[in-house]
N, C-alpha and C positions, 0 to 999 in steps of 0.2 A: 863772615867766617862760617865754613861748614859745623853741622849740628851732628853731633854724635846721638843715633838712635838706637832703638835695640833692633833687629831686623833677623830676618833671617839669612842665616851666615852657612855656608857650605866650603870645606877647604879647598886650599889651592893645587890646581892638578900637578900633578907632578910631572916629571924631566922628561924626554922622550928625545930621539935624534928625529933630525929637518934638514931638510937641502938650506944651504947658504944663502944670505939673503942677498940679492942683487940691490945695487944702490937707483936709488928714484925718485923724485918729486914726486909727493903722495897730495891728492885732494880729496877731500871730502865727498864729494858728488861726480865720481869718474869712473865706474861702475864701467867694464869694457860690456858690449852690446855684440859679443862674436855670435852668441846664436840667431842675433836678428839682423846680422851682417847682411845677408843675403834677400831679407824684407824687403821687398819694393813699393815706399810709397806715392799715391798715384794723389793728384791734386783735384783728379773727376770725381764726382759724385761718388757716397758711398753706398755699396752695399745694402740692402734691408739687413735687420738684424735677425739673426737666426737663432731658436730657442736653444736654450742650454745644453740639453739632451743631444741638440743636433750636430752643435760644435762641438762636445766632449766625443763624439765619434767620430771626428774629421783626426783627434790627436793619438797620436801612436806613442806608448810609455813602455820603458826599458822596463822588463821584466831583473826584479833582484839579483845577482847574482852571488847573493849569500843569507845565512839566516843566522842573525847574531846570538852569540854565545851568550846561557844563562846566566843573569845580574850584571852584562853590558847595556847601559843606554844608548840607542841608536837616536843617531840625528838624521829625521826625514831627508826626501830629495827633494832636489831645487823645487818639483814644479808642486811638491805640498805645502809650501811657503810661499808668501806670495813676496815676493821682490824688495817691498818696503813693510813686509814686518820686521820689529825688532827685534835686534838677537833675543838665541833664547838662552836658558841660563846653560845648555850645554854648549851653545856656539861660541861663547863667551870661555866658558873652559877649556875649549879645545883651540882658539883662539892664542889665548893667554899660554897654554900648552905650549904651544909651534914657534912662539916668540922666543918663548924662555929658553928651549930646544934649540934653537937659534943662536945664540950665543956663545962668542966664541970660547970662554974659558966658566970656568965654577964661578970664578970671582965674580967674573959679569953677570951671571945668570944670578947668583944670590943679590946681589946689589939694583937689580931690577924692581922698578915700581908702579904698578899698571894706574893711570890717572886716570885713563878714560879706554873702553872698548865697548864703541857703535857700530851700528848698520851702514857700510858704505854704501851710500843710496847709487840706484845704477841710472843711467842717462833712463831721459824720460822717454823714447823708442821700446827701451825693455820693459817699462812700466804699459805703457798702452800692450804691447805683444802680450803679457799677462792679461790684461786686464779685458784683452778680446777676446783670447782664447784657453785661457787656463784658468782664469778665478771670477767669480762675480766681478761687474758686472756682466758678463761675458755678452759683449757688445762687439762682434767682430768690425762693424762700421768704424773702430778706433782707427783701426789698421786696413781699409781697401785693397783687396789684389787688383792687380791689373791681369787683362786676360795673358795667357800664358805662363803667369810668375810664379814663382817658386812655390814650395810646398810649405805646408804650414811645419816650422819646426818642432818637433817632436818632445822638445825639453827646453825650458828656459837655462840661462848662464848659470854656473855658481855662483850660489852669494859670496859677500864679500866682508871682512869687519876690519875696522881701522882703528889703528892702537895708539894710545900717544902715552910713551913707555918713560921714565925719568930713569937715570941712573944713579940710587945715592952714591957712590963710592965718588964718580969721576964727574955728577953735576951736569949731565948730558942729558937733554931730552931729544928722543926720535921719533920719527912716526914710520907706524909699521901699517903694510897692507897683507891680508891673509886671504886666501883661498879657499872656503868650506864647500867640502866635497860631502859624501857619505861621513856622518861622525860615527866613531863609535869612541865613549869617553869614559872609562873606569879611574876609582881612586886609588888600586894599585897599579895599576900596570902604564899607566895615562897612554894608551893605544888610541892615536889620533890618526885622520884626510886631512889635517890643515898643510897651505901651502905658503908658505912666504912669496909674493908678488912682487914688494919692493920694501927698501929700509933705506931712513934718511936719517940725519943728527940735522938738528934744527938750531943754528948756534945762537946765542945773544938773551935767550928767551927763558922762562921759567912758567911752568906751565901751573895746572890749578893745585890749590890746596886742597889738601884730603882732611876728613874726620880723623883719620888714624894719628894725623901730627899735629890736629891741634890739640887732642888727647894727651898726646906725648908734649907737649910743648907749655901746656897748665902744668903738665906734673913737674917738670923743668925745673918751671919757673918758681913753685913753692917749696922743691929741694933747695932751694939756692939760699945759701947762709945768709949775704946779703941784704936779701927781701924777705928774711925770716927777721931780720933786725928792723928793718924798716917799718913790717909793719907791728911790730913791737914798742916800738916809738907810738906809733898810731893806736895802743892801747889792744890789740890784737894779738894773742900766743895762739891762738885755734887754727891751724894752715886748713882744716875742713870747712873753716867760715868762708874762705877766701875763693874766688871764682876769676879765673884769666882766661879774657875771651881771646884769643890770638885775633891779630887782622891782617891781614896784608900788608906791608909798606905802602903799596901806589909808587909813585918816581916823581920825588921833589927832587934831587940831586945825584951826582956823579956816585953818592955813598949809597944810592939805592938801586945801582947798576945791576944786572942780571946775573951777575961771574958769581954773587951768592945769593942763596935763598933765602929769605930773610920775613921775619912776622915781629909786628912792635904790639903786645897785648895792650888790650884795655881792663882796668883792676877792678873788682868790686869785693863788697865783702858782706856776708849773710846778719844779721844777726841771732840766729839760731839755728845750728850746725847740725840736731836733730831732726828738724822739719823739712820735710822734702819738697812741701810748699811754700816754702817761702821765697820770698821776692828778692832774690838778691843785688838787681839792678836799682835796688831803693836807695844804694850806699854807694855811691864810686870812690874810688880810691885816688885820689890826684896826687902830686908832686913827685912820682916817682918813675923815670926813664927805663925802659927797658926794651932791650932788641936782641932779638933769637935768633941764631945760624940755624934756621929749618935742618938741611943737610946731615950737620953733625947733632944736634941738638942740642946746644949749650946757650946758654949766657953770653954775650959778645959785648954789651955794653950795658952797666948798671951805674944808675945815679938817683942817688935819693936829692930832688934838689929841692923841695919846699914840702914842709910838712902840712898839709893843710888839714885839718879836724875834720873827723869823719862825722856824715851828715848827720843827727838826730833819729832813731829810728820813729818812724811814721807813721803813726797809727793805720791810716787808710792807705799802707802798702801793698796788702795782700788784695788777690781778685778772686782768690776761692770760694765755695757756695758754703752759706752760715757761719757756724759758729765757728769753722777753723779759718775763718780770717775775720773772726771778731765781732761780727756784724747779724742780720737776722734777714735770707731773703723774705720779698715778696711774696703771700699767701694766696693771692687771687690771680693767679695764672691759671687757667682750664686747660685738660687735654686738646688736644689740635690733631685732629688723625687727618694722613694724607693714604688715602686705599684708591687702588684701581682693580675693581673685583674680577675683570676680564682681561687684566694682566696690560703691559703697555703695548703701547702702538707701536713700538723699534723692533726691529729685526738685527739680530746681530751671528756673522759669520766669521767667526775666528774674528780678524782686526777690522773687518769691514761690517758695515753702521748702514743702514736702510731707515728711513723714517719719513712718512709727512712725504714722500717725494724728492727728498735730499737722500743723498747715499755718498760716505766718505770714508775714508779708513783712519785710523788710531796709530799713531807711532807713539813713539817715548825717549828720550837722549839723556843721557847724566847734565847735560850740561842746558839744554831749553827745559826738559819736561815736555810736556803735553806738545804733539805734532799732531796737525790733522793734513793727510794727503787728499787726494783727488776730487777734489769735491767739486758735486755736481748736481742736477736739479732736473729730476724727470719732468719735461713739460710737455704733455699730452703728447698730439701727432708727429710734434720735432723732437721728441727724444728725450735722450739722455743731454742734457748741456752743459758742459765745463763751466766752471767760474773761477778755480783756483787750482795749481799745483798743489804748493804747501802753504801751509799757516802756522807760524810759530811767534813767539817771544825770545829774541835772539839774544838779548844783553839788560841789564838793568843798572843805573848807575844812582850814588845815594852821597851828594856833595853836602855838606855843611858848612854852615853860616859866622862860624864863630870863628875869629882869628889867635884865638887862646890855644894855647899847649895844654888837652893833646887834639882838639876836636878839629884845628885846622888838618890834621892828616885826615879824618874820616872821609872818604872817597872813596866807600865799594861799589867794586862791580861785581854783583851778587851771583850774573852767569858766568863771566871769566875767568874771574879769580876759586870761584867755587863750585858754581855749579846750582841751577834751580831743582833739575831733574834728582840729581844725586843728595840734597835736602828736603823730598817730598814727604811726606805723611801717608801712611794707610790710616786711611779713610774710615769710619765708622758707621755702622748703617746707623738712623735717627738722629745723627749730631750733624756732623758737616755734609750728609744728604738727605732728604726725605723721601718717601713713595717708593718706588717699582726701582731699584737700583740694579745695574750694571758693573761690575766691577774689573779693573783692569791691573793685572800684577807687573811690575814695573823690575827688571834683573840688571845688573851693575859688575862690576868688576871689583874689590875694597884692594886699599893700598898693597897687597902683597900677593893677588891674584886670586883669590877667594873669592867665590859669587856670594853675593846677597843680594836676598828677592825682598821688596817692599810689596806686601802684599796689600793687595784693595788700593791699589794707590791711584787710580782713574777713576772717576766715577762718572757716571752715562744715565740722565733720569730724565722723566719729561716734568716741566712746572707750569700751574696753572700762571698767567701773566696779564687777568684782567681783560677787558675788552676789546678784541679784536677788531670788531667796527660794528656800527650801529646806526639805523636812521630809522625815525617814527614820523607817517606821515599826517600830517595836522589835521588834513582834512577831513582823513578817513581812522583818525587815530591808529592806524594799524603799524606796529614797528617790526625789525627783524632785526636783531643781533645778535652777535659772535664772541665765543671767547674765544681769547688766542690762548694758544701752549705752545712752550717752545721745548727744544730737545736742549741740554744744557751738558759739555764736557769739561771735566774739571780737575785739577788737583792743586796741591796747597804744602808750601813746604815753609820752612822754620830756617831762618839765618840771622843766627845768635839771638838779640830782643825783638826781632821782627819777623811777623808773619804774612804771605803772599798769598793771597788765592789768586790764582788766574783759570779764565772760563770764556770758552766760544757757546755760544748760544746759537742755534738754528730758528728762525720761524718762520710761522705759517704762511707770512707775504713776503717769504723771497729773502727777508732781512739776515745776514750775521750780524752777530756782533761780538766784538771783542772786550773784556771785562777784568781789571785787576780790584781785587779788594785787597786793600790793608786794614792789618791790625797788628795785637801784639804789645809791647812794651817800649816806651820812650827809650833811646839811649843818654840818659843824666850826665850831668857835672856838678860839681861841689860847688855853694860857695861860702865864704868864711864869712862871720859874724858881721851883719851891717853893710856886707857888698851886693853891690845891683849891676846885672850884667844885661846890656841893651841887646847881644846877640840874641838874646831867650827867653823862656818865661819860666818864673818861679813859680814852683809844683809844689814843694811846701817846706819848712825850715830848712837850710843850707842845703837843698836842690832845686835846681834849675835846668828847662829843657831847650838845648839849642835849637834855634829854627834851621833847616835844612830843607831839599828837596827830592823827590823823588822822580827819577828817570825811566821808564819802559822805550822799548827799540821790538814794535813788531817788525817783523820779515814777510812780505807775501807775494810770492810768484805765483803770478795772476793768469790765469789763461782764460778768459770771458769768449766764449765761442767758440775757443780754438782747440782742434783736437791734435796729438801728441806730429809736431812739425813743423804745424801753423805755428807762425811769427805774425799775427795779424791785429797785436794790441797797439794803443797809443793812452797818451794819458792828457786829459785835455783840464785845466781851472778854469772854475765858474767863479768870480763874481758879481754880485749885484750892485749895478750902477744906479744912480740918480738920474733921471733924463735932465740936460740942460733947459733952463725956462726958455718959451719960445713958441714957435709955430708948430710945432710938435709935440707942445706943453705944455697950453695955455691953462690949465688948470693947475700946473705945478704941485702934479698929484702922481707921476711917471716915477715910475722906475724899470729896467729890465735887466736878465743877465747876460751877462760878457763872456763869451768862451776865448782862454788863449791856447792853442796847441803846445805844448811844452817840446819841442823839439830835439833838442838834445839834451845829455846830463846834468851839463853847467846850466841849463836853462830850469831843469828841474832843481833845483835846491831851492825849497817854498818853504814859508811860516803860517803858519795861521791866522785868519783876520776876521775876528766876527763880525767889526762894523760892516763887513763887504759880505756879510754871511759865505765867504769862500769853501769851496768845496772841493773837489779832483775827481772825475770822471774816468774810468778805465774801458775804453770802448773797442769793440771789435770793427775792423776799418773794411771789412767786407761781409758783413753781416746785418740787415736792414730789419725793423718791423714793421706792422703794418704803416704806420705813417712814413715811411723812408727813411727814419732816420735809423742812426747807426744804433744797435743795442747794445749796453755799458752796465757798470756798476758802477757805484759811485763813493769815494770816502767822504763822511761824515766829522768831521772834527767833533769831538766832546769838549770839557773843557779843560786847559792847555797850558803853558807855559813857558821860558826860557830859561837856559842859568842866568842867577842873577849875583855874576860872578864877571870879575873882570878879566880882559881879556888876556892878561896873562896869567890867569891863575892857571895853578900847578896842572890842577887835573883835566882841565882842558888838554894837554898835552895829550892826553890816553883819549880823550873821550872830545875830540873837537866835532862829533856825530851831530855832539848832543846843541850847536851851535843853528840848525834849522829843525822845522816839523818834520816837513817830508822830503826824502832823498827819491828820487825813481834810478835805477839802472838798468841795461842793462844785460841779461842774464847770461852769466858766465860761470862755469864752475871752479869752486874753492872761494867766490863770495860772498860769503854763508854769515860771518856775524863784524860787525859794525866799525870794531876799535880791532879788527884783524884775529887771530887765531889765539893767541897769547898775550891778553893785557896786563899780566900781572909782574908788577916792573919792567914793565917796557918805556925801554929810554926813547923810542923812534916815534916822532911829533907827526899825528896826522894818518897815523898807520890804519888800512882798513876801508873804508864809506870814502873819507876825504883823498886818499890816494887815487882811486878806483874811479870816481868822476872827471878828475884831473884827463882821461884819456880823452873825454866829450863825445862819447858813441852816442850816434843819431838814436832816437826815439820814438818817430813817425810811423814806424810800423815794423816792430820789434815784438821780441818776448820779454816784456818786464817785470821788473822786479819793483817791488813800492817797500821802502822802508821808513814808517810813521812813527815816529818820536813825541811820545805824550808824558807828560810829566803833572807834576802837584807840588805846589809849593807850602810847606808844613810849617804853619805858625802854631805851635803847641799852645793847647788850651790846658785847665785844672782838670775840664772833664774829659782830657785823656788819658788819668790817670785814678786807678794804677794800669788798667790796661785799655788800650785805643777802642772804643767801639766801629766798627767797619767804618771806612773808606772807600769809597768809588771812583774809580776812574776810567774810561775807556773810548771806543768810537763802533763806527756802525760801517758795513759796507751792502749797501742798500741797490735795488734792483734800479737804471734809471735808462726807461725806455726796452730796458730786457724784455718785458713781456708785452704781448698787446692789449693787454687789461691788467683790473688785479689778481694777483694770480690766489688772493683769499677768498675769492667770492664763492667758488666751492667746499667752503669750510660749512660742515653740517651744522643745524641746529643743535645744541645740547639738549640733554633728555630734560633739562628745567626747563629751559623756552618751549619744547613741546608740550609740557604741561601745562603751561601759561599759557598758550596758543588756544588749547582746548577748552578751557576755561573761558579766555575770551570770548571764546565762537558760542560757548552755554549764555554768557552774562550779555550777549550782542541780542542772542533768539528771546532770551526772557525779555528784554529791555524793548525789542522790537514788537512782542506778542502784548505787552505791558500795554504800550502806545498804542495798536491797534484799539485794545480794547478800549480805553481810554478815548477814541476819537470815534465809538459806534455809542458811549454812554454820552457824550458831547451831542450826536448827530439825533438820539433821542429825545436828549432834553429839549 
């Protein structure tokens, strides 16, 4: 369930006239490429790169031809944005504006509910056309002319934002595409350039849940006479005690069909209505049924069906520091300063991120959070190198182990049904970052077309990470060692008792890596006096926490060598075999590994296998290093898991993704997340990952797509409560053959090993002058 935060909220623009929207099949990633229509790219050698200065005088920019009126904000032109930044918070109102403008009568346009308005990403032709000639990196070799070919165009495309709008009145959801010209956005007059592109009604479907209705949806539900008696039974009059987390249905049957919108809470209850810290997740509420017509917002079915006794209040419920949760910290904790007196080593311009030789851009979605685009790796006389389009966290899915009413329903999918992006946190300098911070504000659409900015809610810093690499030679005592620092991007959002970090890490050898931490609050069950329940573990008098597990679905459209056209990836598994004993073996001490080409789709659906230490390899099939072989990157499994759910459980239905490690596809646009566009009561079995391979597109030498499915399976401990201390889980996507050395061995001494060094070479001449003298009072005696 989304987390209602305080944020910064600006209203929603008002009414304005639009041209009519023509009807279309809207995707996510279809960004028309008319200004680079005429681009010709050439498959011969590129270009030298030419300095910045040089190319921004090849580009010819439309002089204004107006000067906006005082206390209008003007929304820049295309080519001061770069392609795949995210909207900003005026794009988004002007946006929302043109929609609403749109519509054909009052009634519709009041009955309007904006779920979601992102950056229609444009085909990745417009992205490199940028990215050669209009924005850092300005690498014109993206895009090679051929002799004769056209002119460099003078302006990128209009951006684009794509709207996934609900109807409450008529239960409609559509997707809208909009056209952002020059904005100009005021809150009287809403004087907008947006353009209607296309509008679709998307039937069957029920898109995400907003903070504004589960807000509305608690308060529902403690008006309701009904459950004012219930939990009066339960020795409760306080309706401020009371806490109802909404969740989703999911789709166990025909009654959780999409024709309503529908949320079944989960109950809890405070024991002290004054405290704003208290732990209200300490007390669940059990025996009592209840399901919400989201839509209208009422009541639809209530039944008190077993009273079960509310749990004991527990002393070590609370996680707050001292005395206001009872308790006395820790005295001998000492300051910990993280300073960088000469400021960090990142360079950051507008969305785009310089560090170390990596350089990549920052998006942001309601629905992933954290996007990193283009990323690349300056390596010396070969350049700038590709290694990835995009990088995201596409879906997250959270099944439970208990076959008890209510926690057999608990099955979220924390980006489909809600949204990771749209429950993130601004960020805190000294708590959830340390040192040199970066900060990234993150803008949204709220249920009724109002922008609200989460401010600080990226955070970009560099961390010390220990030793890079080290070798001291015996003979000569002499060593040299390295720390690494990695560049680390991150944010962390709140869904209902549980909390997400998720974080790409950059380092010094080439490495990313991909990182979720968990934390946060157990979600409990009750039990009654003398019951023992094998699904879970008992946290302390009548609570117990079900075992369950955790799903992540990263998405990464990988481009390892290939620059914007090139289709020249494959995806190859390693594993390591035992040599059979024999004449090949006679030691029976062999092993090697096993490359198989993974060919097409169906051939790619893999598990993980540590006995075989199994890996996947992403390699460029026309790109050699120094030894001949192909240069790749390679996935690294962490460690992993399956559902350990049978095959016809419910939620497999939505989420049959979650049924292998890794998917490869691929790359097609509008297949962007896993269980399809709209998991939330979707009755259609298999929709999404498993549809989409079903076609068997070859893979040999394709643009792919890798979608890694990494999970944790959560057997609750006592010390995870009352609140979980971090959780790790993730994998690595490692340089393999990419370089023709390591590409750390030019990482400098630190200013401590240079002072150890000089020390040494003092304590070597004394030791050595020592000795001398020592072997002429020897050669005396």
């Amino acid at each position: 369930m989304a987390t209602t935060q305080k944020k910064a909220t600006f209203p929603a623009p008002t009414k304005a006239d639009c041209c009519p929207p023509p009807s279309a099949v809207v995707r996510r990633e279809s960004a028309s490429a008319t200004a680079a229509a005429d681009w010709t790219v050439s498959s011969a050698a590129a270009e030298q790169t030419k300095k910045a200065a040089a190319v921004a005088s090849l580009i010819t920019t439309e002089p204004s031809s107006s000067t906006p009126a005082k206390g209008i904000q003007v929304m820049p032109r295309a080519q001061t944005k770069h392609p795949l930044d995210p909207l900003s918070a005026t794009e988004i109102s002007v946006a929302v504006a043109t929609v609403r403008a749109a519509g054909s009568t009052p009634e519709v346009r009041d009955s309007m509910r904006f779920v979601e308005v992102v950056l229609l990403e444009p085909e990745k032709q417009v992205v490199a056309l940028a990215d050669a000639y209009f924005f850092p990196p300005f690498q014109p070799s993206l895009l090679p002319r051929t002799k004769g070919g056209p002119a460099i165009p003078s302006k990128l495309p209009p951006r684009r934002a794509r709207l996934i709008v609900y109807n409450k009145k008529s239960n409609e959801t559509s997707l809208w595409v909009v056209e952002l010209t020059e904005v100009h956005a005021t809150t009287r007059s809403g004087l907008h350039r947006g353009k209607v592109i296309s509008s679709t009604v998307v039937p069957d479907v029920q898109p995400p849940m907003d903070a504004v209705e589960y807000a509305e949806c608690e308060a529902v539900v403690k008006d309701y006479p009904p459950f004012i008696e219930a939990m009066r039974k339960r020795g409760i009059d306080d309706m401020d005690l009371v806490m109802v987390d909404p969740w989703c249905v999911g789709y166990h049957s025909e009654a959780d069909a999409p024709s309503r919108r529908l949320a079944k809470p989960l109950l809890f209850c405070r024991i002290e209505s004054d405290c704003p810290l208290e732990n209200g997740y300490a007390r669940p509420v059990e025996g009592i049924h209840v399901l919400v017509d989201m839509q209208n917002m009422v009541v639809i079915e209530f039944e008190d069906r077993k009273i079960v006794p509310l749990p004991p209040a527990d002393p070590l419920r609370n996680y707050t520091s001292g005395e206001t949760r009872g308790g006395v910290d820790r005295s001998d904790v000492k300051p910990l300063q993280i300073i960088q007196p000469e400021g960090p080593s990142f360079r950051i311009k507008g969305q785009y991120v310089e560090w170390q030789k990596w350089n990549f851009r920052i998006g942001f979605t309601p629905r992933e959070g954290l996007v990193i685009h283009s990323v690349a790796y300056v390596d010396g006389s070969r350049g700038r190198r590709p290694i990835a389009h995009r990088l995201s966290f596409v879906e997250m899915v959270v099944p439970y182990g208990d076959p008890n009413d209510p926690h057999y329903r608990k099955n979220a999918f924390d980006a489909g049904e809600d949204g990771l992006g749209k429950n993130a946190h601004s960020l805190k300098k000294g708590c959830d970052c340390l040192g040199y911070i970066k900060y990234f504000d993150a803008h949204f659409t709220n249920f009724t077309g109002g922008i609200e900015t989460i401010e600080n809610c990226v955070c970009l810093h560099e961390e010390d990470h220990g030793i890079l690499w080290k070798h001291q030679d015996w003979r000569t005592g002499l060593a040299e060692v390295r720390r690494s620092r990695r560049l680390t991007v991150s944010f962390i959002c709140t869904v209902a008792n549980y909390e997400y970090g998720f974080y790409w890490h950059f380092y010094q050898d080439g490495k990313i890596e991909a990182e979720v931490k968990l934390t946060g609050i157990l979600s409990l069950g009750s039990l009654q006096p003398g019951e023992f329940r094998k699904y879970g573990t008992t946290i302390a008098p009548g609570l117990y926490a079900p075992v369950h597990q955790h799903f992540f679905v990263a998405r990464m459209d990988m481009a390892v060598d290939c620059k914007p056209g090139e289709m020249h990836n494959q995806v190859v598994e390693v594993n390591v075999r035992v040599e059979e004993p024999g004449e090949d073996n006679v030691h029976n001490n062999a092993f090697y590994a096993e490359e198989t080409l993974l060919r097409s789709e169906l051939e790619a659906m893999r598990d993980c296998d540590p006995l075989s230490a199994r890996h996947w390899i992403i390699r460029n099939t026309r790109t050699v290093n120094r030894s001949g072989e192909l240069t790749g990157y390679k996935l690294v499994p962490g460690s992993n898991c399956l559902p350990l759910a049978g095959p016809e459980a419910k939620f497999l239905r939505r989420a049959a993704f979650l049924k292998h490690n890794l998917w490869v596809t691929q790359y097609a646009p509008g297949e962007d997340f896993p269980g399809g566009e709209f998991p939330n009561q979707n009755p259609r079995v298999g929709e999404g990952l498993v549809s989409w391979v079903k076609q068997n597109r070859p893979l040999e030498e394709t643009d792919v797509v890798l979608w890694y499915v990494f999970g944790i399976t959560h057997v609750p401990r006592l010390e995870d409560w009352p609140v979980m201390p971090v959780e790790h889980i993730g994998f690595v996507l490692q340089p393999h053959g990419f370089f023709n050395c390591s590409p750390a061995v030019d990482v400098p001494p630190s200013a401590c090993e240079l002072e150890a060094k000089e020390n040494d070479v003092k304590d070597s001449a004394v030791a050595n002058k020592a000795s001398s003298s020592s072997g002429l009072v020897m050669a005396k005696l």
